[in-house]
matplotlib code that plots the C-alpha trace (Angstrom):
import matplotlib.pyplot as plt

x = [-193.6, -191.4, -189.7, -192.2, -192.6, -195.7, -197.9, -201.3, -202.4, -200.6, -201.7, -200.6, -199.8, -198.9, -201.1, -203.9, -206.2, -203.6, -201.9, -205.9, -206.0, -202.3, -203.1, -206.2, -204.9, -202.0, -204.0, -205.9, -202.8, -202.6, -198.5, -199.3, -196.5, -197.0, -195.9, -195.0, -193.1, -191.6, -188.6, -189.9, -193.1, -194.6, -194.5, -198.1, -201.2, -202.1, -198.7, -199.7, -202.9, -203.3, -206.5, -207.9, -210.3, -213.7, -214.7, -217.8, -219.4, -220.5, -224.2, -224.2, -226.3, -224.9, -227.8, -226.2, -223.1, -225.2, -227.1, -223.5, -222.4, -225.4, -225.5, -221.6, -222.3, -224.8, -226.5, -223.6, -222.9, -224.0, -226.5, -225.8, -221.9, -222.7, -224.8, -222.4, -219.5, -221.6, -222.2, -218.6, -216.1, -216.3, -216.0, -213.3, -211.0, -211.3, -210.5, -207.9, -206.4, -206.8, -207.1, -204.6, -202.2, -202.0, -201.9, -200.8, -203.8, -204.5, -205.8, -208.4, -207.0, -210.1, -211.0, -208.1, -208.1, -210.5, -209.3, -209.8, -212.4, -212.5, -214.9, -213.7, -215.4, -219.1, -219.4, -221.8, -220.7, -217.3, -216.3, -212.9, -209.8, -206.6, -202.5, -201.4, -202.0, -200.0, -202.9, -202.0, -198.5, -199.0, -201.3, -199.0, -196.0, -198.1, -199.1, -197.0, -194.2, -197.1, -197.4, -193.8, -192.9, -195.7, -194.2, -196.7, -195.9, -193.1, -192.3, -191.5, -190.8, -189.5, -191.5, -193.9, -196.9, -197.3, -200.1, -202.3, -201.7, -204.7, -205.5, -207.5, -204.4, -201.0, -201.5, -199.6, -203.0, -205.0, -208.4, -207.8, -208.8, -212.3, -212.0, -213.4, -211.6, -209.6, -207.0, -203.7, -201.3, -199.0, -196.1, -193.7, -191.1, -188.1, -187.0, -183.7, -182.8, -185.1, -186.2, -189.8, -190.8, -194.0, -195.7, -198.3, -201.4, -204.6, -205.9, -204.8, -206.1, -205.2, -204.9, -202.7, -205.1, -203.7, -206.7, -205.9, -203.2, -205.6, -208.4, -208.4, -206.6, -202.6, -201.2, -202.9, -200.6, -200.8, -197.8, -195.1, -195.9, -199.5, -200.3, -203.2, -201.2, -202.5, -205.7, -205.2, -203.8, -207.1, -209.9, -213.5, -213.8, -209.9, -209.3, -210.3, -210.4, -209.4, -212.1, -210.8, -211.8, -210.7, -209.9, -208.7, -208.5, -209.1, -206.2, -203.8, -204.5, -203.5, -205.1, -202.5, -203.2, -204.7, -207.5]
y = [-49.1, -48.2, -51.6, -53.9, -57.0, -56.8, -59.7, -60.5, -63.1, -64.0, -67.7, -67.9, -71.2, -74.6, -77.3, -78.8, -75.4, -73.1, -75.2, -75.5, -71.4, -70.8, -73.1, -72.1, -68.6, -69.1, -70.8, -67.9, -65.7, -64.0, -63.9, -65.7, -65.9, -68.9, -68.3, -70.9, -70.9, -74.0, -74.7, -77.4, -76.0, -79.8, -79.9, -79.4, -81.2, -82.3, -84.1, -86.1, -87.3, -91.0, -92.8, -92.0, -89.0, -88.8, -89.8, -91.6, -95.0, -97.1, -95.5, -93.6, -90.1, -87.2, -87.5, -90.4, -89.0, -85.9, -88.7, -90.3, -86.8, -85.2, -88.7, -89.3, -85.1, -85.7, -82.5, -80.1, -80.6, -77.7, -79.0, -76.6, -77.6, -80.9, -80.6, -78.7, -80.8, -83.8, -82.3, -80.6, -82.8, -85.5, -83.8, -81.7, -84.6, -86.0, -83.0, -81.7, -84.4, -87.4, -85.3, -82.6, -83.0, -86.9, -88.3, -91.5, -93.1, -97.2, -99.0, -101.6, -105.2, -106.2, -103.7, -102.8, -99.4, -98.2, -97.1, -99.0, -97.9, -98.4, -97.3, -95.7, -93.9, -93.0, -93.7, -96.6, -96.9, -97.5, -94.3, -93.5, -93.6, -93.9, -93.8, -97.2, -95.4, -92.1, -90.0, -86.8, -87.4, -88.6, -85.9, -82.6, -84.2, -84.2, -81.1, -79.4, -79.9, -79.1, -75.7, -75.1, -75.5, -73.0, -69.9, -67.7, -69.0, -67.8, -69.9, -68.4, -70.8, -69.8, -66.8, -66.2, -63.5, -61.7, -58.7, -58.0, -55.2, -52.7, -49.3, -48.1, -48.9, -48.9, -46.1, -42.6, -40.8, -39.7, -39.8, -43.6, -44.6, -44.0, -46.1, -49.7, -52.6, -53.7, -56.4, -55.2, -57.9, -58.7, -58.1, -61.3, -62.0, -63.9, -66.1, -66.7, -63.2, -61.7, -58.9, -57.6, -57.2, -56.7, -58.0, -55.9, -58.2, -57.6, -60.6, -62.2, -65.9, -67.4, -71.0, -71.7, -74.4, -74.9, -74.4, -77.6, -75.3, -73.3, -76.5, -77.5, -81.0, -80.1, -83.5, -83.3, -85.0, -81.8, -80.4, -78.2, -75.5, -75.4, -72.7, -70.7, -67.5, -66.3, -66.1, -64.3, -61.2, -61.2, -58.8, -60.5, -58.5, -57.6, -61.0, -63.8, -66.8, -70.5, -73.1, -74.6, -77.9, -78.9, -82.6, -84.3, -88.3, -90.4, -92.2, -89.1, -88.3, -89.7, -89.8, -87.5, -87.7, -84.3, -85.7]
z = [-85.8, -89.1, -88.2, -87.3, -89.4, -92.0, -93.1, -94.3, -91.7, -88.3, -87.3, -83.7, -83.4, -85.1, -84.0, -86.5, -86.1, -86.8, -89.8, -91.7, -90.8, -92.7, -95.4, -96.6, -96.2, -98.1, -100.7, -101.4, -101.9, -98.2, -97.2, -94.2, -90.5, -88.5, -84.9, -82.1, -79.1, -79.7, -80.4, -82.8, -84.4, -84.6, -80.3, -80.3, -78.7, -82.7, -82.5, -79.1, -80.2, -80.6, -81.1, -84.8, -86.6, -87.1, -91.1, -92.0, -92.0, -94.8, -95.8, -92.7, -92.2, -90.9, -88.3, -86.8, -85.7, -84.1, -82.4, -80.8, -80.1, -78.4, -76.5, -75.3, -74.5, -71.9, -72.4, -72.2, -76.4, -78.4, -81.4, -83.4, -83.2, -83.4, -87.2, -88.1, -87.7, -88.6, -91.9, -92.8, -90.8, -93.2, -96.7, -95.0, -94.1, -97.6, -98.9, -97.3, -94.8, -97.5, -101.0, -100.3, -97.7, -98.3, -94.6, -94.8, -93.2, -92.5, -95.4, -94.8, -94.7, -95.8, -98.7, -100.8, -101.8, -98.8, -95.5, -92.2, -90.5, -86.4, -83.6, -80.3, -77.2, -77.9, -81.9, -82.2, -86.0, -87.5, -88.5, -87.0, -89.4, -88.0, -88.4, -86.0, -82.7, -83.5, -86.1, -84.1, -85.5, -89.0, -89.2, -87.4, -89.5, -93.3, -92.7, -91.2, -93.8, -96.8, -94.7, -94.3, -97.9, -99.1, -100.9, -98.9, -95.4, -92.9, -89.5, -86.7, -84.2, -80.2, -80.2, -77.8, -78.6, -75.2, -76.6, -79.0, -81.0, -81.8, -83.4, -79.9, -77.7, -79.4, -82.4, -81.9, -83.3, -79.9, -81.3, -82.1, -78.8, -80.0, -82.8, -82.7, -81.0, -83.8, -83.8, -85.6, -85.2, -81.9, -79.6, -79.8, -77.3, -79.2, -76.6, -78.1, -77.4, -74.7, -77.3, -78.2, -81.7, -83.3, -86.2, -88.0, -89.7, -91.7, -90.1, -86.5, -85.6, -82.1, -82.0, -79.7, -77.9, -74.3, -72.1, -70.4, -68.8, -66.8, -65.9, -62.3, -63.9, -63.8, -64.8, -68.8, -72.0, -73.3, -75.1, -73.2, -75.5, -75.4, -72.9, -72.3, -72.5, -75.9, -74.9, -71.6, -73.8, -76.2, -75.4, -77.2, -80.1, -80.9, -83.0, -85.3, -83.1, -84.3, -83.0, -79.8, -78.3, -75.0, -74.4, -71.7, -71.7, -68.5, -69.0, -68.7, -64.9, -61.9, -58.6, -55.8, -51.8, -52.1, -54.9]

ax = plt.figure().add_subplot(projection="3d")
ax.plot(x, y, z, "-o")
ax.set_aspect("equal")
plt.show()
């Protein structure tokens, strides 16, 4: 693989998870590729998110929002998930969404100079900040472009990963097939061209989202782009994984004869 493409980190895909994985990579000095098959790299389900983001009420504990969470859950919610984005959600948004990448976020109309706080779903508190009724966008759009313009980033965009690359399976040494399963990079397709290339990383991060592709609900308002595929090509222990949270909203499905 003399002429395979080399990088430090390969972030496969472009939505909010993969963007926080390039940035804070690239931040730390890692050259890092960002691959999507989209055409456009913003067509993501980040950039078809409406309602708002979770921040934090007035004098509110992180204990509260576990409460809401465990409660709207019904039993299936993880605790341990919950505390933990109860206590790291919020100083994470200031400091990256708000601090760093400067999403243009509602102001209060009320309190000059804070931001409007709103409650939706299962929040019993007022902690929701929002862009109008497009946050996915303002959000996928602000960072996105901060992303893009990094000196450590490359896009690749209409490129679809179709295998993970790793030591025990693609290496010309024999013996390698004993070695741990270790995650190497990826075989792209370039769909502009119908060719196969690879990409050889330190690091490899799926977060292409998409499960909703594969969920007994077809009719989702999940982006074109966001397919499952990636993750149908990734044994357990070959690769970093991206958290991945699976939404669907009532209001996307409709009732067919069949239902």
């Amino acid at each position: 693989m003399n002429d395979a493409m080399k990088t430090d980190v390969l972030v496969i895909g472009s939505g909010l998870g993969g963007l926080a994985a390039a940035w804070d990579a690239a931040k730390r000095g890692c050259a890092v590729t960002l691959l999507t098959r989209a055409s456009n790299p913003q067509d993501s389900n980040t950039y078809r998110a409406q309602g708002g983001i979770i921040y934090r009420a007035k004098g509110e504990s992180p204990e509260q929002l576990v409460t809401d969470i465990l409660s709207a859950g019904a039993g299936l919610s993880s605790p341990a998930a919950a505390s933990l984005l109860s206590r790291e959600g919020p100083r994470l948004v200031k400091e990256i969404l708000i601090d760093e990448i400067h999403v243009p976020f509602d102001p209060s109309p009320a309190h000059p100079g804070e931001l409007d706080l709103t409650s939706e779903a299962g929040h019993s508190l007022q902690r929701i900040i929002h862009y109008k009724d497009q946050t996915g966008f303002a959000i996928e759009r602000a960072f996105f472009e901060r992303v893009r313009s990094h000196a450590n980033v490359k896009v690749i965009s209409n490129a679809t990963a179709v295998d993970l690359l790793t030591a025990s399976h693609h290496s010309v040494e024999p013996t390698d097939v004993y070695r741990p399963l270790t995650c190497v990079g990826a075989y792209v397709l370039d769909q502009t061209t119908g060719k196969i290339f690879s990409i050889l990383a330190k690091e490899t991060i799926l977060a292409s989202g998409g499960l909703g592709a594969c969920s007994f609900i077809r009719r989702t308002h999940r982006a074109r782009a966001a397919t499952v595929s990636p993750w149908l090509i990734a044994p357990e222990p070959a690769a970093s994984t991206c958290s991945t949270y699976n939404s669907t909203q009532p209001r996307c499905l409709r009732r067919t004869a069949a239902s």
